[in-house]
C-alpha positions in Angstrom: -37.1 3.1 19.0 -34.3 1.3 17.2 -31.1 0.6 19.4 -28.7 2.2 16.8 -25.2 3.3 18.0 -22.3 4.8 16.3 -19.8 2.3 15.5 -16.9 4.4 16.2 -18.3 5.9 19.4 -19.4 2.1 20.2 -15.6 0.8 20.3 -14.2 3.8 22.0 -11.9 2.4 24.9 -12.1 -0.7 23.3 -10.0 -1.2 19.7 -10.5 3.1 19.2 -8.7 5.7 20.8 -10.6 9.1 21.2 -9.8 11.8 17.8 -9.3 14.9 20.6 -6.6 14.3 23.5 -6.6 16.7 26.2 -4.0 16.9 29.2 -5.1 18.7 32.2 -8.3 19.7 31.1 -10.7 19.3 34.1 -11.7 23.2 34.0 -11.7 23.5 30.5 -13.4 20.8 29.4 -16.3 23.4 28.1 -13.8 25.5 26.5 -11.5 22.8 25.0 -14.8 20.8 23.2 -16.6 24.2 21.9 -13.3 25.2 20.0 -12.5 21.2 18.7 -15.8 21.4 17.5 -15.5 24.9 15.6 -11.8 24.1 14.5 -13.0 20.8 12.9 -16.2 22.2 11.3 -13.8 24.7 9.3 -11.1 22.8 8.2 -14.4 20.5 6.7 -15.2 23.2 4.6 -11.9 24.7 3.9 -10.6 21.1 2.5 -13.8 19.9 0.7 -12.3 18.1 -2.0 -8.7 17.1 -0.3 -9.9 13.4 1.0 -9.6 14.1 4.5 -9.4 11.0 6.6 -9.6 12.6 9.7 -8.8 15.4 12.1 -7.3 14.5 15.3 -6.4 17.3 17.8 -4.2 17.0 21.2 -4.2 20.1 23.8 -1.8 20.3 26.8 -1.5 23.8 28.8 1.3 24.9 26.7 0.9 22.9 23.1 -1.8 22.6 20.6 -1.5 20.0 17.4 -3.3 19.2 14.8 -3.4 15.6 12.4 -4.9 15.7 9.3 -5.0 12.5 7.5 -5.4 13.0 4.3 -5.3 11.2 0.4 -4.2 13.8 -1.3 -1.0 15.5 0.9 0.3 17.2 -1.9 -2.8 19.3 -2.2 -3.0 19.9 1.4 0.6 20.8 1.3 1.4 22.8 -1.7 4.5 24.0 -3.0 7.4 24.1 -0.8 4.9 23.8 1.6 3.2 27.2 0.9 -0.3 25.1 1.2 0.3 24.5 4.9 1.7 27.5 5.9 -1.6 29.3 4.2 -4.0 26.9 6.3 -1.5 27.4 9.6 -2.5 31.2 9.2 -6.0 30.5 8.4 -6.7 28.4 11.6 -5.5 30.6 14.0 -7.3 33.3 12.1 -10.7 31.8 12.5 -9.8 31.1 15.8 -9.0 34.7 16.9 -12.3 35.8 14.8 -14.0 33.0 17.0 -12.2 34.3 20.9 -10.7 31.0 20.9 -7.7 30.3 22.9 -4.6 28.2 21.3 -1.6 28.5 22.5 1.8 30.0 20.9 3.2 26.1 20.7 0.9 25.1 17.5 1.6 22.7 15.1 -0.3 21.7 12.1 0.7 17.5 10.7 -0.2 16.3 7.6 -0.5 12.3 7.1 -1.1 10.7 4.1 -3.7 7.9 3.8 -2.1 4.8 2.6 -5.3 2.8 1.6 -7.8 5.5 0.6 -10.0 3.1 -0.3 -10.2 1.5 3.0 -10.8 4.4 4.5 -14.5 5.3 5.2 -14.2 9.1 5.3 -12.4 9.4 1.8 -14.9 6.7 0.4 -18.2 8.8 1.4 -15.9 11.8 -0.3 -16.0 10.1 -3.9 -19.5 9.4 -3.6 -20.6 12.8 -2.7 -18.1 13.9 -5.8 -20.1 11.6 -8.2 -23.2 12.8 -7.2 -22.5 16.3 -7.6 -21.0 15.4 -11.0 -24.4 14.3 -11.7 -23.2 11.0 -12.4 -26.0 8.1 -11.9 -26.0 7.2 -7.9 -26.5 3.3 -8.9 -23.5 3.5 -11.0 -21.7 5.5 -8.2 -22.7 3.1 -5.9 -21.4 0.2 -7.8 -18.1 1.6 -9.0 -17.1 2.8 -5.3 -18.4 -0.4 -3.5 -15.9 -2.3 -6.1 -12.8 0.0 -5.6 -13.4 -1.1 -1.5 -13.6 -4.5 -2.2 -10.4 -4.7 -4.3 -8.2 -3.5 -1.4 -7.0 -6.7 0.4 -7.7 -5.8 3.9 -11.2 -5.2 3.7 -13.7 -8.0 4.3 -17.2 -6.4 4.0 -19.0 -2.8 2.9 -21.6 -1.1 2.6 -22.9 2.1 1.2 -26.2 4.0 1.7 -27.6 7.5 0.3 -30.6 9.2 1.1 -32.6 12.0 -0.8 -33.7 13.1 -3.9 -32.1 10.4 -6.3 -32.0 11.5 -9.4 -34.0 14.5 -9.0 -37.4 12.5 -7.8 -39.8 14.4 -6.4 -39.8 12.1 -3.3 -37.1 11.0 -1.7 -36.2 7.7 -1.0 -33.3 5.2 0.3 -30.7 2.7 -1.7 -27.9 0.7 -0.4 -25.4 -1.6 -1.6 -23.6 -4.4 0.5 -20.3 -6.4 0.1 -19.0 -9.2 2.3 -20.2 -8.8 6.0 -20.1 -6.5 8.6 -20.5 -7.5 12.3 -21.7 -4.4 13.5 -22.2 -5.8 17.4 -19.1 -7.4 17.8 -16.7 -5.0 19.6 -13.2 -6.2 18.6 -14.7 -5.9 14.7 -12.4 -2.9 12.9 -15.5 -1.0 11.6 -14.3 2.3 9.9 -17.4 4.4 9.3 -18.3 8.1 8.1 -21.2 10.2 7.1 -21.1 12.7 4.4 -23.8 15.5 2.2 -23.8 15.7 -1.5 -24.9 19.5 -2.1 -26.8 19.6 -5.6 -29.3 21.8 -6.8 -32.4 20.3 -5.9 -31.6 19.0 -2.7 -28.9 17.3 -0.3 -28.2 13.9 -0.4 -26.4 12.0 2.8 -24.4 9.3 2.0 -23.0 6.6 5.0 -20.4 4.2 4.6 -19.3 1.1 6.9 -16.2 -0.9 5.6 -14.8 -3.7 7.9 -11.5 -4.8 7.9 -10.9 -7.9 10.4 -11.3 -8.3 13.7 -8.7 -7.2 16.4 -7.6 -9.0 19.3 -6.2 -7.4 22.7 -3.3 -9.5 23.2 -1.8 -9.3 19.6 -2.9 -6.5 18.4 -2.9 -7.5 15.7 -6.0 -7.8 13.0 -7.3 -11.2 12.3 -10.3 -12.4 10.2 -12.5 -15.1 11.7 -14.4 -17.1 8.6 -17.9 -15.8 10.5 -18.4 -13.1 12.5 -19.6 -14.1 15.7 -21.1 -12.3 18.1 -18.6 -11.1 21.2 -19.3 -13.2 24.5 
C-alpha cells in the first residue's frame, strides 16, 4: 500500500483552514456534513464551465453563507445581478426538494480569483475543457503547464490525466512536471484539485498540484527556500 495523502487534507490546521465552518454544531454534525456535501455536489454541476475555485460554506444556528470563488464573476453574476439571484433561488430549491434545513439568514458571495492560473481548481477546469474539445491531451498538457508557470508566484507543477487518451482502446497514464513540489513538507503552499473530462468514449480524470512557496508561522507570510527540504 502506498502512503498517499491528500495534500490539502494533509495541511489542515497547519497553513489550511477547513472549506465548511460550523458554530455550535455538536448535534448536527450528521446533518450539517450530509447537506455541505449535497449543496457542493450541485453547484459542481450547475457551474460547469464558470472556473470555480472553491466553495466554502459557514453555518451558525441562525445564518447560513456561501463563498464561491470563481474566474469568471461576471458569469456567475449576470446582469444586474440577475445570475445570482437565479442560483440564490435555485439552492434553496434543491435544498427543499432534498428536506434540507437552511436557515432564513442566507447569503450567497461571489469572489473573484485573482490568479486563475495559480489556482489548481480552475487549472484542472481548462484541461478538462480541452479535452472535451477534442484537442490533443499532450498539447493540452503543455499549453496549460506553461500558462502556470508564467504566473510569478508559482514555483513548481504538475499535471496528470488518466483514461482513454486519444480514444485508445486501453487506457493509460501521462504527466507533465515543472519546477518542484515538496509534497511532505507541511508549511509548502500546495494547491491541488481533481477533475473528469466527460467524452464520448470514456472519462478521463485529470489532477493538478501547483506549489507556490513555502509559508512560515510567524510571518505569515510566503517565502521560497532555493530547495525544498523536508520539515524537521
Amino acid at each position: 500500500m502506498t502512503h498517499i495523502v491528500h495534500p490539502y487534507a494533509h495541511r489542515l490546521g497547519i497553513i489550511r483552514d477547513w472549506k465548511s465552518r460550523w458554530f455550535g454544531a455538536k448535534d448536527d454534525y450528521k446533518k450539517f456534513l450530509k447537506g455541505d456535501i449535497l449543496i457542493r455536489k450541485f453547484l459542481e454541476k450547475r457551474l460547469r464551465g464558470s472556473y470555480v475555485a472553491g466553495t466554502e460554506i459557514e453555518r451558525n444556528a441562525k445564518t447560513f453563507r456561501i463563498l464561491i470563488k470563481t474566474a469568471r464573476p461576471g458569469m456567475v453574476i449576470g446582469r444586474a445581478g440577475e445570475g445570482s439571484v437565479k442560483l440564490k433561488n435555485d439552492i434553496l430549491k434543491e435544498a427543499f426538494r432534498l428536506k434540507l434545513d437552511i436557515p432564513k439568514d442566507f447569503k450567497l458571495d461571489i469572489e473573484e480569483v485573482r490568479s486563475p492560473e495559480g489556482n489548481a481548481s480552475v487549472v484542472s477546469e481548462m484541461v478538462c475543457e480541452g479535452l472535451e474539445k477534442r484537442l490533443p491531451f499532450r498539447m493540452v498538457l503543455k499549453q496549460t503547464i506553461e500558462k502556470i508557470m508564467a504566473n510569478r508566484d508559482v514555483k513548481g507543477a504538475r499535471i496528470a490525466i488518466s483514461g482513454r487518451l486519444g480514444g485508445a482502446e486501453m487506457a493509460r497514464y501521462e504527466q507533465i512536471r515543472r519546477g518542484g513540489i515538496p509534497l511532505q513538507t507541511f508549511r509548502a503552499d500546495i494547491d491541488f484539485a481533481k477533475n473528469t473530462a466527460r467524452l464520448p468514449y470514456g472519462a478521463i480524470g485529470v489532477k493538478v498540484w501547483i506549489y507556490k512557496g513555502q509559508i512560515f508561522a510567524d510571518t505569515k507570510k510566503k517565502l521560497v527556500a532555493p530547495e525544498a527540504q523536508p520539515f524537521q
